[in-house]
C-alpha positions in Angstrom: 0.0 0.0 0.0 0.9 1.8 -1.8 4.1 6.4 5.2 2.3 3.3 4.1 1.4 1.5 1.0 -0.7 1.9 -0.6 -1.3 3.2 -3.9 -1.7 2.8 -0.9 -0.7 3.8 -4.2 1.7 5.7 -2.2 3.0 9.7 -2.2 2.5 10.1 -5.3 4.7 12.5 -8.1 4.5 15.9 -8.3 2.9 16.5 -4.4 6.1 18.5 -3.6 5.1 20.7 -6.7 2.0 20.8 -5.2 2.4 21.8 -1.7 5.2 24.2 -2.9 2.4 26.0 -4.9 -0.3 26.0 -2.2 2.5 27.9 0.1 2.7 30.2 -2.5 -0.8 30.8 -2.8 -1.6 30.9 1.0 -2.5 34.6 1.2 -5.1 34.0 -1.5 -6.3 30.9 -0.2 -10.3 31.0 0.5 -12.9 29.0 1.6 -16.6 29.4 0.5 -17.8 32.7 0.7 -20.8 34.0 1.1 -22.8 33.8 -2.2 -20.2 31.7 -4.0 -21.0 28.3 -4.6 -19.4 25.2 -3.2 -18.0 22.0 -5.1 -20.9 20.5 -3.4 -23.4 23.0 -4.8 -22.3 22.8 -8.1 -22.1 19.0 -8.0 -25.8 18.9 -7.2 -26.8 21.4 -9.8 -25.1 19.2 -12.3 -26.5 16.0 -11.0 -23.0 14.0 -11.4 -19.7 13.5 -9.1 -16.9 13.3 -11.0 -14.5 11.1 -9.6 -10.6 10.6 -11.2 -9.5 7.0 -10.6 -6.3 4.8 -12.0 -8.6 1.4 -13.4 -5.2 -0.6 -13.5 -5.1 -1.9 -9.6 -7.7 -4.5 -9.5 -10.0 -4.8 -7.4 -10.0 -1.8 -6.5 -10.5 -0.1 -9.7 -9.6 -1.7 -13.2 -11.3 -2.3 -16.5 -13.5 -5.6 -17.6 -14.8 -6.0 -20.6 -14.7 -2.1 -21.3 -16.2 -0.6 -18.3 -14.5 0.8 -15.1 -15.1 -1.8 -12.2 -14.3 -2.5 -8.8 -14.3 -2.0 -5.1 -13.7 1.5 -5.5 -15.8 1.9 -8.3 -19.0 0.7 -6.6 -18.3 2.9 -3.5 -18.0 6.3 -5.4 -21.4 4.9 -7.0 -23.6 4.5 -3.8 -21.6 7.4 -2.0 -23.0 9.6 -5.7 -26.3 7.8 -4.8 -26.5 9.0 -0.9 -26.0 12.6 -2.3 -28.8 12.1 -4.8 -26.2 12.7 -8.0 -24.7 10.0 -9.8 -21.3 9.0 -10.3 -19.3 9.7 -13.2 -15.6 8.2 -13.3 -12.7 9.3 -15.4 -9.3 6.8 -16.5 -6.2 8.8 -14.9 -2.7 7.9 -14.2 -2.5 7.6 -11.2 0.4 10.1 -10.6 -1.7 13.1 -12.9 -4.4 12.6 -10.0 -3.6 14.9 -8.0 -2.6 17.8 -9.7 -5.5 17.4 -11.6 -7.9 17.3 -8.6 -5.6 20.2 -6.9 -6.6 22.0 -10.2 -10.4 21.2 -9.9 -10.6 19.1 -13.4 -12.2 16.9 -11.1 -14.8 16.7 -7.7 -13.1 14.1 -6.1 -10.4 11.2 -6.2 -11.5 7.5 -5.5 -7.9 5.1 -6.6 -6.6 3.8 -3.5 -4.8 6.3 -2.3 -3.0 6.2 1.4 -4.1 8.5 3.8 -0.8 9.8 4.7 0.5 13.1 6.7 2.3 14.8 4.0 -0.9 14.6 1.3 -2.6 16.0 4.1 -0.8 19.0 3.8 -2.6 19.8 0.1 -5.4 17.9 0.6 -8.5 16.4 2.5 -9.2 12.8 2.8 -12.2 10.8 4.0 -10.9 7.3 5.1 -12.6 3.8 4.0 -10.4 1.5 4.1 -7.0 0.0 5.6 -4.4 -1.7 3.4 -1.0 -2.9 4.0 1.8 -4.1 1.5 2.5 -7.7 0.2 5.2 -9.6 -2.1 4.1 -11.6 -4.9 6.7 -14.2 -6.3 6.6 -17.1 -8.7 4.3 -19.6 -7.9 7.0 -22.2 -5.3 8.8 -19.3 -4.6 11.8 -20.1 -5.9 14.4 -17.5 -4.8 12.9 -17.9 -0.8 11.6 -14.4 -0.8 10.2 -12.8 2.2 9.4 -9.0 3.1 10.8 -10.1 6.9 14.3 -10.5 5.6 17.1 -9.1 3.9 16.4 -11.7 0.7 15.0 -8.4 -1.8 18.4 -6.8 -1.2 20.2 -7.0 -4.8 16.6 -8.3 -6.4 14.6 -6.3 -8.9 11.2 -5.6 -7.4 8.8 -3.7 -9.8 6.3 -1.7 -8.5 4.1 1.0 -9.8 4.9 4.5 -10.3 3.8 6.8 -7.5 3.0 4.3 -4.9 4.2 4.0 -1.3 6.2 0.5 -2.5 8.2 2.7 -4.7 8.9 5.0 -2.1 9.9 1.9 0.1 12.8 1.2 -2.5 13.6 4.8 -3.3 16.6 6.3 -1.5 15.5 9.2 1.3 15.8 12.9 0.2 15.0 16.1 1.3 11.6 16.3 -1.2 10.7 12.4 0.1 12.2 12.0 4.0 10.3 9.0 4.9 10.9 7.3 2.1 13.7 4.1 1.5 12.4 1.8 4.3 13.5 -1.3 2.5 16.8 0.3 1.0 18.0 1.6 4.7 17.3 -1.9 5.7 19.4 -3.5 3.5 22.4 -1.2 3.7 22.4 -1.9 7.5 22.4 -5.4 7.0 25.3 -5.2 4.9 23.6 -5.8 1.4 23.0 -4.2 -1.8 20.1 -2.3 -2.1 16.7 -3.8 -4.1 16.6 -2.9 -7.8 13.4 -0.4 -8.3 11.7 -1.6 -11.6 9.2 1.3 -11.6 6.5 0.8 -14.3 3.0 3.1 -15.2 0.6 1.3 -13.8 0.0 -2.6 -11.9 -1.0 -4.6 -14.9 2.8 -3.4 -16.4 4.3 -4.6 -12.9 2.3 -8.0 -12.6 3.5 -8.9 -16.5 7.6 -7.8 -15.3 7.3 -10.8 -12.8 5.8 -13.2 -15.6 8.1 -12.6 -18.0 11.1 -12.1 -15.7 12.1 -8.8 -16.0 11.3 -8.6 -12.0 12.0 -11.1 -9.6 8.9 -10.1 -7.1 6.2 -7.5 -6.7 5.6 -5.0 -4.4 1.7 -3.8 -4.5 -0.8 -3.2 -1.5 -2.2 -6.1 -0.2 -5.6 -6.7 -1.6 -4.4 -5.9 -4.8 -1.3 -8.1 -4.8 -4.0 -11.0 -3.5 -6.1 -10.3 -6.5 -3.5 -11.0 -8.9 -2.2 -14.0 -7.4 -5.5 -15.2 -7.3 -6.1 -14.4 -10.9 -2.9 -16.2 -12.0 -3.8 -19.1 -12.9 -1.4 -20.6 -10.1 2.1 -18.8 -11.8 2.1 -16.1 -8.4 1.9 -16.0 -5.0 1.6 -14.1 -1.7 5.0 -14.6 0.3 4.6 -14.2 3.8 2.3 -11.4 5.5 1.0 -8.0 4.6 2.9 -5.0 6.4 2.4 -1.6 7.2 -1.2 -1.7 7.1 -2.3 2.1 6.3 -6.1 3.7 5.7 -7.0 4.6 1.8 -8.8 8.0 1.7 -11.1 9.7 -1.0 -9.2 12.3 -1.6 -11.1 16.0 -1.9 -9.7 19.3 -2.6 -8.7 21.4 0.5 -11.3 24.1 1.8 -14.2 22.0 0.3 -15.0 21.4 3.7 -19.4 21.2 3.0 -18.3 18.2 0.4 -15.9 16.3 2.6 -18.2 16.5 5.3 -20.9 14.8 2.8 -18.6 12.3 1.5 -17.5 11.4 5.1 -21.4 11.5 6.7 -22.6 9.2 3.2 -19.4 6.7 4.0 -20.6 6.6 7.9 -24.5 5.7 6.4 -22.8 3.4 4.0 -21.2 1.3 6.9 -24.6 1.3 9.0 -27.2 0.6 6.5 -24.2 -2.6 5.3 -24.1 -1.4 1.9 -20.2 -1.1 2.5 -20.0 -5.0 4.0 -21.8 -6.4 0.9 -19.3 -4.4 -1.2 -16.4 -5.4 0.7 -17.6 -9.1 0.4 -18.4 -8.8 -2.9 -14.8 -7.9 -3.8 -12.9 -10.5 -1.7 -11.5 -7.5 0.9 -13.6 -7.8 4.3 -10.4 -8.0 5.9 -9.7 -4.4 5.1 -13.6 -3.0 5.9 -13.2 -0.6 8.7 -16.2 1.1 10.8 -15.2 4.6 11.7 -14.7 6.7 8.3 -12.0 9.5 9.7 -11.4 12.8 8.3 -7.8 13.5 8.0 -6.9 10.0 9.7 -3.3 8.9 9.3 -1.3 7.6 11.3 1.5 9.3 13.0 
């Protein structure tokens, strides 16, 4: 997941950018005035939520037969439902999210992002889920892999661009302090670091460790599950899922009469048990959580 993974798609590029802007900006930063709409306004006068999402990280979000599916998918659809608009979803990379939603192309972001301390800095987030990271290897796993050891050090781990498992095997820096958890641990224990095989989205990563350009997978942990499952037998999980970490719909900051709706139709989601039969339906109850937070990471 993918500070956490997950995609838990993880910090993803271009936030420096962004909070470098907003600081900028601050003395002509607003919230809703009197007499000027809010996004929440206009979304009901338009009768849709438009929602940005990255439909390559199944099952959260990712494409069958042509349409946009998925965990994800169906909760942006019944939260659209609670505030009496529906739900229209537009294919993003995932790192051209959030400048795009910082920008206002778009109302809101549902694509598995972590709920993590620096976002929160440019944005809001309404949390709905909790995620960790696992490794996917060859089915028999035949290099003895494990995220408990040193045994990625000097191994080519592909993960996707933007996510909190490529921040994991990214070196720290000044623009990305918390990052290189799994390259610090290496270098103590003597070892080479992993070799980052960064790719655009999961489906690019998953195909890397079939065709043996990577020698494991780094992706949050229902999503790294999924593909395993859908294999066919040729992957699967080694060991447990770590540093478990909430997703959040991400909102534009200063929308504070949207996130407040998103977060109140999440809470009547989770006590009418809409959200468990979406949760089941997908394969993830494991993940379901029962107190949507605003703002809720960890640390």
């Amino acid at each position: 997941m993918h500070t956490g993974p997950l995609r838990r798609r993880g910090i993803a590029l271009g936030i420096t950018v962004i909070a470098g802007a907003l600081a900028l900006s601050a003395c002509n930063a607003k919230t809703t005035t009197p007499g000027k709409k809010s996004a929440l306004d206009t979304i009901k006068k338009n009768g849709k939520l438009v929602i940005a999402t990255d439909a390559s990280y199944a099952p959260n979000e990712f494409k069958q037969n042509g349409q946009v599916v998925g965990f994800d998918i169906d909760l942006g659809s019944a939260i659209a439902k609670k505030l009496g608009v529906q739900a229209e979803f537009q294919d993003v990379k995932f790192d051209n999210i959030l400048p795009a939603l910082q920008s206002k192309k778009y109302d809101i972001s549902l694509s598995s992002f972590t709920d993590n301390k620096q976002r929160e800095q440019s944005f809001d987030f309404v949390t709905y889920f909790s995620a960790g990271t696992g490794l996917m290897v060859k089915a028999g796993n035949p290099l003895k892999l494990s995220p408990d050891d040193l045994s990625l050090c000097g191994k080519k781990i592909a993960v996707e661009k933007g996510t909190t498992q490529e921040d994991e095997l990214t070196p720290k820096s000044s623009a990305k302090p918390d990052a290189g958890a799994r390259v610090d641990k290496c270098k103590q224990g003597g070892k080479p670091a992993p070799v980052k095989v960064s790719l655009d989205d999961q489906n690019a990563a998953n195909l890397a460790l079939g065709n043996g350009r990577a020698d494991a997978v780094l992706a949050d942990s229902p999503v790294a599950s999924y593909a395993a499952k859908e294999s066919n037998g040729k992957f699967v999980i080694a060991g447990k899922a770590y540093d478990t970490a909430p997703y959040g719909i991400a909102i534009p900051k200063n929308e504070n009469e949207l996130r407040d709706a998103i977060q109140k139709a999440v809470k009547d989601l989770i006590t009418d048990g809409t959200y468990k039969q979406l949760t089941d339906k997908w394969g993830i109850s494991d993940g379901g959580i029962t107190d949507p937070k605003v703002n809720g990471a960890a640390g």
